[in-house]
Backbone bond lengths (Angstrom), bond angles and torsions (degrees), N, CA, C in turn:
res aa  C-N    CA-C-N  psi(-1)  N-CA   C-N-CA  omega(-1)  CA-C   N-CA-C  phi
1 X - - - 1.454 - - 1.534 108.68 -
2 X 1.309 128.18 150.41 1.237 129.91 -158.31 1.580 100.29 -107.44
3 X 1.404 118.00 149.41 1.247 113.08 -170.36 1.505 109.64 -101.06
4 X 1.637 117.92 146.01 1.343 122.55 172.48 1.136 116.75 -54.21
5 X 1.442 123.15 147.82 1.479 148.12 165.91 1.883 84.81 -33.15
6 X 1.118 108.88 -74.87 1.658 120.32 -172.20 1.685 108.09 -42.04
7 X 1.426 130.47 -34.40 1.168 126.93 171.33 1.182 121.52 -86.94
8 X 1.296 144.66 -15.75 1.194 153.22 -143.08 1.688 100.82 -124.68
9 X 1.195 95.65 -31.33 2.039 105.23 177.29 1.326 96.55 -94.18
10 X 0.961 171.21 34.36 1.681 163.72 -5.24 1.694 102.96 -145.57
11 X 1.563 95.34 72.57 1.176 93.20 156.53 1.552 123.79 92.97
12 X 1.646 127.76 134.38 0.840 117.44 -170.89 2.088 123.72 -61.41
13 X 1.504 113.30 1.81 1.144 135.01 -177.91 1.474 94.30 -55.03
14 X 1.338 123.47 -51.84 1.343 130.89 -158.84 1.774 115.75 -80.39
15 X 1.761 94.77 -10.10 1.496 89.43 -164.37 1.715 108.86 -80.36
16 X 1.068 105.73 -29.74 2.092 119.32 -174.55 1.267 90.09 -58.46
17 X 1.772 130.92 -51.27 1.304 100.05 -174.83 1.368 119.42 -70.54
18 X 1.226 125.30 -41.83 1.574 131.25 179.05 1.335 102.04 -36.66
19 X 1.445 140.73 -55.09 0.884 138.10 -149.70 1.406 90.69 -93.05
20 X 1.138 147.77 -60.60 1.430 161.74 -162.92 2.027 89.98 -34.19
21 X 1.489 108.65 -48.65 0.775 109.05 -169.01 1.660 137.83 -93.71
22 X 1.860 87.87 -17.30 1.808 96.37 159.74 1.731 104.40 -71.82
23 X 1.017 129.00 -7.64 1.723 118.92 174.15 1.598 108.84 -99.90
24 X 1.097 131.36 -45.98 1.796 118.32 122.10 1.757 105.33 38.15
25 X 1.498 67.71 -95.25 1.773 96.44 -158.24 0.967 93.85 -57.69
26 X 1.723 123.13 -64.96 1.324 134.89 -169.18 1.536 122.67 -36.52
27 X 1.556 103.96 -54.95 1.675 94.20 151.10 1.182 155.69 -35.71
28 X 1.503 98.91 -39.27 1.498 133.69 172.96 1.785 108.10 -75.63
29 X 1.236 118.50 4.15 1.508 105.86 -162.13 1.872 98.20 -108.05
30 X 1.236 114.04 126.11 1.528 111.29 164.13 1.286 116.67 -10.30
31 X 1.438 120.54 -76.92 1.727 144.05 -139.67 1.630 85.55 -110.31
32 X 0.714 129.31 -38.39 1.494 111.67 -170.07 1.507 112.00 -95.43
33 X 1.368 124.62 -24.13 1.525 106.42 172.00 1.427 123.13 -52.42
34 X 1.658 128.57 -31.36 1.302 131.38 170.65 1.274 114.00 -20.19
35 X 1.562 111.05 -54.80 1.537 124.49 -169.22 1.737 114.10 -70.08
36 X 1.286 109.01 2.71 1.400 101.55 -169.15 1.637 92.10 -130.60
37 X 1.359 133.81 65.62 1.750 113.34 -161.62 1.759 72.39 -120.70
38 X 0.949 120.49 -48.45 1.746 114.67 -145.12 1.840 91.14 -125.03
39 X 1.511 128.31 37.07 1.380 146.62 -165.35 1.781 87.23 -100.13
40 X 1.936 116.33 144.60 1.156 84.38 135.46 1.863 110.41 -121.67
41 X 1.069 90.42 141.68 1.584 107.75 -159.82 1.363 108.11 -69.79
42 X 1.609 128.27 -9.79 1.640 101.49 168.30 1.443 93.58 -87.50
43 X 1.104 127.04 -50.18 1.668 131.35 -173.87 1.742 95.05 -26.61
44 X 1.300 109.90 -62.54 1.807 117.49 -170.99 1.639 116.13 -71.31
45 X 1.017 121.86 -41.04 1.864 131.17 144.68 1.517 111.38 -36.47
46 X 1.485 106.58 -37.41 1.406 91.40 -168.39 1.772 119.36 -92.15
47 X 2.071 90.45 -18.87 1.552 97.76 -175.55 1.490 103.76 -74.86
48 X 1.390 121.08 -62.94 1.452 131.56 169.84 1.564 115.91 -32.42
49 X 1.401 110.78 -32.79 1.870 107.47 174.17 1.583 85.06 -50.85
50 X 1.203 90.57 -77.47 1.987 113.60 179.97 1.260 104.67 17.32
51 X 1.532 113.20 -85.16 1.408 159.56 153.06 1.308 135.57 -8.08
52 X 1.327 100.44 -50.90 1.746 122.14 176.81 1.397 95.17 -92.13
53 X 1.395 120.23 -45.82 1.933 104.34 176.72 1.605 101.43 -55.36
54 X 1.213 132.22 -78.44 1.065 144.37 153.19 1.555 93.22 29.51
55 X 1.865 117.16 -92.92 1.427 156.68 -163.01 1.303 88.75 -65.10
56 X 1.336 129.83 -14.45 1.372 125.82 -170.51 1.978 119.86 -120.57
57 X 1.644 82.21 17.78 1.603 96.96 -174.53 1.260 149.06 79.31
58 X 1.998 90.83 -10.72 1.460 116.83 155.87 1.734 104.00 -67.60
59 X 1.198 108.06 169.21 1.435 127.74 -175.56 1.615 98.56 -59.06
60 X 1.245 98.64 150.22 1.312 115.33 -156.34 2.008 101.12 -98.40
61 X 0.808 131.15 103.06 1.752 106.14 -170.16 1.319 100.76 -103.03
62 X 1.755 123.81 -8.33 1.534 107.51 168.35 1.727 94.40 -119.95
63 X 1.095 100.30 155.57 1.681 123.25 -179.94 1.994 97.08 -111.87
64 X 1.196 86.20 150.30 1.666 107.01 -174.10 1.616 104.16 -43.48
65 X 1.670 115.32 -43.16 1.618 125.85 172.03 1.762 114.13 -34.70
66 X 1.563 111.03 -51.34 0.594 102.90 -171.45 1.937 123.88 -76.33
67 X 1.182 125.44 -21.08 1.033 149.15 -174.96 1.870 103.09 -36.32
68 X 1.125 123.45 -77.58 1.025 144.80 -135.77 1.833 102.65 -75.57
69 X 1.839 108.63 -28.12 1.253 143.94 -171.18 1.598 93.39 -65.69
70 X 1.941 100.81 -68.76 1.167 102.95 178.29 1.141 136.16 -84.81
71 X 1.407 118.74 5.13 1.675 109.42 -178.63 2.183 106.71 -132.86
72 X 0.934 106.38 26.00 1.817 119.89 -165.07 1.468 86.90 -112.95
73 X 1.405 150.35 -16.83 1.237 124.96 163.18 1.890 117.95 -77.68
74 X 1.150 88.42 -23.74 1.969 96.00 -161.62 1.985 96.54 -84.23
75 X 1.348 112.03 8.25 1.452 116.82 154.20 1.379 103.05 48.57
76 X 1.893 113.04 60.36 1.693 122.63 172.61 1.475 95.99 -84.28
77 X 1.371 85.20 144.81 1.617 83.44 175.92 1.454 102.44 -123.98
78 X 1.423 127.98 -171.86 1.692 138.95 -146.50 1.966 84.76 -73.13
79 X 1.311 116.29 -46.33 1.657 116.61 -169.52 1.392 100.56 -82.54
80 X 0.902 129.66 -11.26 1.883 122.72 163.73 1.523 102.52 -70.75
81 X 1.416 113.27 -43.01 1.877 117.90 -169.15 1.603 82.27 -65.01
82 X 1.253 120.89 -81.74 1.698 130.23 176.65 1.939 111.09 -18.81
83 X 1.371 112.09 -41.57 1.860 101.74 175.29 1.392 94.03 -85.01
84 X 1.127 146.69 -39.25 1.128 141.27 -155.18 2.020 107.46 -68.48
85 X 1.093 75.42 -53.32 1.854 81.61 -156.23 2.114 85.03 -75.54
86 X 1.367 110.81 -3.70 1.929 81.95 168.71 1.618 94.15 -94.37
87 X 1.314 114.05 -42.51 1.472 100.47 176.14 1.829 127.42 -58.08
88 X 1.255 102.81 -15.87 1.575 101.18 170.18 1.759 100.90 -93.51
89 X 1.196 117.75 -17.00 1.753 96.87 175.07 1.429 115.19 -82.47
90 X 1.690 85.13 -22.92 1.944 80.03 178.41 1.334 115.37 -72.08
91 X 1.237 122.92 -42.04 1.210 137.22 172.37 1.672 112.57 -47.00
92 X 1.290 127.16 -46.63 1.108 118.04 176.10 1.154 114.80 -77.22
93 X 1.721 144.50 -26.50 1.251 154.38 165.56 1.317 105.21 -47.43
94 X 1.508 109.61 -70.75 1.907 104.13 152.20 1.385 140.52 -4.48
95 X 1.514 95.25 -78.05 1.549 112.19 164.66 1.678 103.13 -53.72
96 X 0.898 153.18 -84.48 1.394 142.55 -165.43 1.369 101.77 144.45
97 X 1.425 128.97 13.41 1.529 129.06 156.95 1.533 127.75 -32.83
98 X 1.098 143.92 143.37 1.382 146.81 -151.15 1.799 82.81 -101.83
99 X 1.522 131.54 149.68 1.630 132.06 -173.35 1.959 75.99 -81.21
100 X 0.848 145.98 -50.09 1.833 122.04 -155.58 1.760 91.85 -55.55
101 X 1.327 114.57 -19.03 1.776 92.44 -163.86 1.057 82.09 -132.60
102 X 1.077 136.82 70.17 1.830 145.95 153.65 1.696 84.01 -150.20
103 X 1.050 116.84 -22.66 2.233 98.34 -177.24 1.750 77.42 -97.19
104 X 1.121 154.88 -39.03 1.314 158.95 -148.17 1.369 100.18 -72.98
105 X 1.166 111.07 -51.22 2.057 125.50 -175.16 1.633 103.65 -86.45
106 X 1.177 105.37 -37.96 1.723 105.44 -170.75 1.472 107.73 -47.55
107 X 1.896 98.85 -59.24 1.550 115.03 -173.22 1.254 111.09 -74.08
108 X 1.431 150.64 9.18 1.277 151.96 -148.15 2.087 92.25 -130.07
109 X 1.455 93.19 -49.61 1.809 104.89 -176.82 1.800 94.92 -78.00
110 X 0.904 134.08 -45.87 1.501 132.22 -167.40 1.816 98.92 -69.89
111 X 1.516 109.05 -61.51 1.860 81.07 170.91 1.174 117.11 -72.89
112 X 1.069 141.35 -10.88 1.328 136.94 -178.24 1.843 121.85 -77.33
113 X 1.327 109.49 -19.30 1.807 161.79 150.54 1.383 120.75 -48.73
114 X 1.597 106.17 -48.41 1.174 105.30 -151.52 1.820 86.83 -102.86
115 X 1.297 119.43 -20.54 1.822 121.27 162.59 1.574 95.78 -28.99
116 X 0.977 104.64 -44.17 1.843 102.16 -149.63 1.673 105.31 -87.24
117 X 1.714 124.98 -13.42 1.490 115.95 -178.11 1.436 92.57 -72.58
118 X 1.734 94.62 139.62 1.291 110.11 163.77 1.718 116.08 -79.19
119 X 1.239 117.01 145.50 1.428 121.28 -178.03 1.742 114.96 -60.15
């Protein structure tokens, strides 16, 4: 049996920082800090770890249902999905991710992302 992205990168230990650190950036970004003014950011570090194990073949604790509940008030739009997913590839290139499982997570978080643009 072939091992998950999540087992093979050693473990969900590694994912809080990964993520710790695509919001990092995310802070740092013109257009995207808006979304984080009145956030609290370990609560959201901690759901998105959640999330990316999840995207990463660990157990999944949110389902696509839930998506839309939690992220359709903070009004992302198609170029928030667009900063996001270069700042999460860079971020995983960073980390030392192999590109088959940085295009593997990218495309998995971007539809999973794109639940949440409002029309």
């Amino acid at each position: 049996m072939a091992q998950t992205v999540l087992v093979h990168s050693g473990g969900f230990s590694r994912v809080r920082p990964l993520v710790a650190a695509i919001y990092d950036k995310a802070l740092g970004h013109e257009t995207l800090q808006r979304h984080f003014a009145h956030v609290d950011m370990l609560k959201l570090i901690d759901r998105q770890a959640k999330m990316i194990a999840g995207v990463m073949g660990g157990h999944d604790a949110f389902g696509d249902e839930t998506v839309p509940r939690a992220d359709v008030r903070h009004r992302i739009t198609a170029e928030d999905i667009d900063d996001m997913g270069v700042i999460l590839r860079q971020t995983l290139a960073d980390f030392g991710y192999p590109p088959r499982d940085v295009d593997r997570m990218c495309n998995a978080s971007v539809r999973r992302r794109l639940l949440a643009v409002e029309a």
